[in-house]
C-alpha positions, 0 to 999 in steps of 0.5 A: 174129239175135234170134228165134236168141238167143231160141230159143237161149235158151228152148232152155237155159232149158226144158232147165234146168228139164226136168233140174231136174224130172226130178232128174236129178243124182239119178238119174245119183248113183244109176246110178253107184252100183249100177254101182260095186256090181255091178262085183265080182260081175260081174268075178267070173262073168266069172273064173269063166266064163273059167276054165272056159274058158282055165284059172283061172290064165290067166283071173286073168293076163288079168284082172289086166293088163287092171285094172293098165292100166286102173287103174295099178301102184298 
């Protein structure tokens, strides 16, 4: 039973240092930030694509109920 609480415990440890090491908590700031920044000019190609194909109106219907359901009528 002690060489599992060992190992377990090594694990964590150089798992800690390893995410300390590589700056995780900086690179994950910096995913999430350019994928909030890129979100509008891809929902725009993607209305302007699907309006070419479905009829813009029908392309800013689709796109708006899907947003309202994902985000609420707020």
């Amino acid at each position: 039973m002690r060489p599992l609480i060992t190992d377990t415990w090594n694990l964590v440890r150089e798992s800690a240092v390893g995410f300390v090491n590589d700056n995780a908590l900086s690179l994950g700031a910096a995913i999430a930030f350019y994928a909030t920044t890129s979100l509008a000019p891809i929902l725009l190609i993607v209305v302007a694509i699907a309006g070419l194909a479905f009829g813009h109106e029908a392309a800013q219907v689709a796109l708006s109920a899907q947003l309202s359901g994902l985000m609420g009528p707020e």
